[in-house]
N, C-alpha and C positions, 0 to 999 in steps of 0.2 A: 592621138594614137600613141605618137613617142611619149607623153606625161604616162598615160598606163603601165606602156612595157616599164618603163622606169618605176612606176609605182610597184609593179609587180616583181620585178626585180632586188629592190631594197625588202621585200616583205620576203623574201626567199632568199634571203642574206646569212654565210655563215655554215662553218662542215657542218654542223650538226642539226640544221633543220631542211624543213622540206614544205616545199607549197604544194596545196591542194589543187592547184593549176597543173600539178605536174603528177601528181601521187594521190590516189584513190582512198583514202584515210578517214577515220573516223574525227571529230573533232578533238576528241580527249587525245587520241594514237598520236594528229598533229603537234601539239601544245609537250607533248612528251620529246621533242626533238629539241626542240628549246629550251638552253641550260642556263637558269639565271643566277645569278651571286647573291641577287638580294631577294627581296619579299613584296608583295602588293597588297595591301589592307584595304579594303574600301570600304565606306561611310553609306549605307541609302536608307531610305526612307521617306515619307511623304514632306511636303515642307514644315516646317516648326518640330521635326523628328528630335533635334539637336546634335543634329549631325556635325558643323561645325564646334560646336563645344566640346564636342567629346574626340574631335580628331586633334584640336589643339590639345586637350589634357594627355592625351596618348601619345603625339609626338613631342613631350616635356619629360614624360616618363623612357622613353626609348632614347632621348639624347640622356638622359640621367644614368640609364643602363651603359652606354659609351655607345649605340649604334648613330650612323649617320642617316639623317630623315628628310626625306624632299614631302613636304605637304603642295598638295594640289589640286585643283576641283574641275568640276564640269557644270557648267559648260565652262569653256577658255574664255581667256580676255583677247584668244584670236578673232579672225576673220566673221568666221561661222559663229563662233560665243557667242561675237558681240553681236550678230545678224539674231539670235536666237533670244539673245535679254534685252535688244530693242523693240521684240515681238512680244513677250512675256509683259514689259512695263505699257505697250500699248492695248494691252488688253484684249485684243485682234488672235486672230488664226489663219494660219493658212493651211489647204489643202494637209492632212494626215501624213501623205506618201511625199509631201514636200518637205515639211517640216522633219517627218524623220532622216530624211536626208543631210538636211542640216546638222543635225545632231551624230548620223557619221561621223562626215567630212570633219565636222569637229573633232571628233573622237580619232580619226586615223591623224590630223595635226600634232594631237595630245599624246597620243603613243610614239609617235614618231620622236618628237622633238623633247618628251621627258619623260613619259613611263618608260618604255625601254630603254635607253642611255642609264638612266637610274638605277634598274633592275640589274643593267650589264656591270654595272661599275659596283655593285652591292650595297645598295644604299635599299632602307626602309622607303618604299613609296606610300603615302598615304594619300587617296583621292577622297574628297568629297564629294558625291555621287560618280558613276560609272555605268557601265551599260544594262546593268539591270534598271537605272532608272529611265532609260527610255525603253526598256520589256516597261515597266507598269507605265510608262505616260504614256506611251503611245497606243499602248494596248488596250487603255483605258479609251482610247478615240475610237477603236472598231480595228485596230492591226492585229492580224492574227500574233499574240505575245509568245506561245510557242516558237511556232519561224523566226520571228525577233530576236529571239535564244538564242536558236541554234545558230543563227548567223554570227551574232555575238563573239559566239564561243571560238565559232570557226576561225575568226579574222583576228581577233585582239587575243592580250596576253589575259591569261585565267588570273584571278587573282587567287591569290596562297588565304586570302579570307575575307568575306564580306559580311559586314557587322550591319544589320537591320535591325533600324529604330524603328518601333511600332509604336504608335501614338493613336488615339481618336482624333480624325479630320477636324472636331471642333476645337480641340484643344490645340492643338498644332496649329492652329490659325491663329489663336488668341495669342498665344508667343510669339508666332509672327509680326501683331498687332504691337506689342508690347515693345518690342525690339524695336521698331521704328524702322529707317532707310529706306529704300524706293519699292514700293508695292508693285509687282506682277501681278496685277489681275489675269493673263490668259490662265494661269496657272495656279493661283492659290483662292480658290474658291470652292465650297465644301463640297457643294455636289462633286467638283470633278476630283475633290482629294478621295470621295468614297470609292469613287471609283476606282482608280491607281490604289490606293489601299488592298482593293478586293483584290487585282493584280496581280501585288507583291505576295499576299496571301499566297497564293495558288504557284508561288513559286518555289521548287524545291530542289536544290543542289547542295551538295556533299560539302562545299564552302562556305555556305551561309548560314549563318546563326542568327538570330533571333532573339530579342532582346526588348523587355517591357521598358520604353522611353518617357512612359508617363511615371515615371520615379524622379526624387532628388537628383540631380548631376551626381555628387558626391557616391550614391547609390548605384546608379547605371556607368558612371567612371570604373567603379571598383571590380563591378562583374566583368565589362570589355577588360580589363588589364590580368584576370584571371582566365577568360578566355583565351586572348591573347599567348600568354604563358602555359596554358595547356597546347594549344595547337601551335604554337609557330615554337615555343621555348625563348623568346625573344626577353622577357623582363624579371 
């Protein structure tokens, strides 16, 4: 009981915001109390999107431009992460409402201990995946991905922009294949990438852009970094 109040405490931290614990608010009305210095970028899409390649080639170009850049991903190499990529390499599942759990707890570690501090201090944050990708993974299990959402929204910091890699499931695997390193089977198998696919599809926020991933690097670098420049003015 005393870990909550404490949790609930530090999340209502600060003159200028206000917990929904306390104040009757819309998601967006909350996230308006919270004044950050810096920016939140983040990376989703299904696995083999190239989502990592295109977050390193964007955080080379924003240290080039003179901004300071914390890259980061999800899951952590926490507690919960790593409970989460020794599920993912076993090939195994647990319960829906368990697993997403996980992926919380993770998630409130990872805002805690570096998206926010990052954001306060005005640093470019760049995640590789974030909580739309548990809206489409999980949703894809049978969780209603609306409520996933809106929960989302409510709890954690908005990002200032989310860049969606779109790929076809077979092609995204094959990269995966290619790339080598330790395979996830609970997670990178085509049936359930259609499915997260359809998901993300079906998701639509004022943040997210959308972007054909089945191009060159060189090609899908060039349009995020004009994105980029259009919406945040950062390069």
């Amino acid at each position: 009981m005393r870990r909550r109040h404490d949790e609930e405490q530090a999340a209502c931290h600060g003159p200028r915001r206000r917990c929904a614990r306390h104040a009757a608010v819309s998601p967006a009305a909350l996230h308006e109390f919270v004044v950050n210095a810096g920016r939140l970028v983040v990376f989703e899409g299904i696995d083999g999107a190239g989502k990592s390649t295109q977050l390193r080639r964007l955080a080379v170009a924003l240290r080039a431009a003179g901004h300071r850049v914390i890259e980061t991903h999800e899951p952590t190499d926490g507690r919960f992460g790593q409970r989460i990529r020794a599920l993912a390499r076993s090939g195994t599942r647990v319960a829906p409402d368990e697993e997403l759990q996980w992926f919380v707890e993770d998630r409130r570690e990872h805002v805690a201990a570096v998206i926010q501090p990052g954001l306060t201090s005005g640093a470019i944050v760049l995640s590789d995946r974030y909580f739309l990708s548990t809206v489409a993974y999980q949703g894809a299990r049978g969780l209603d991905a609306s409520r996933l959402l809106a929960e989302a929204e409510a709890e954690f910091p908005l990002p200032d922009l989310a860049l969606l890699l779109e790929v076809d499931p077979t092609r995204g695997l094959e990269r995966v294949a290619a790339r080598g390193g330790i395979a996830e089977p609970a997670f990178e198998n085509t049936r359930g990438l259609i499915d997260v696919a359809a998901v993300f599809r079906s998701i639509d926020r004022p943040y997210l852009v959308r972007i054909d991933g089945d191009r060159e690097p060189d090609a899908v670098a060039s349009q995020i970094h004009a994105i980029v420049q259009e919406r945040l003015a950062l390069l």
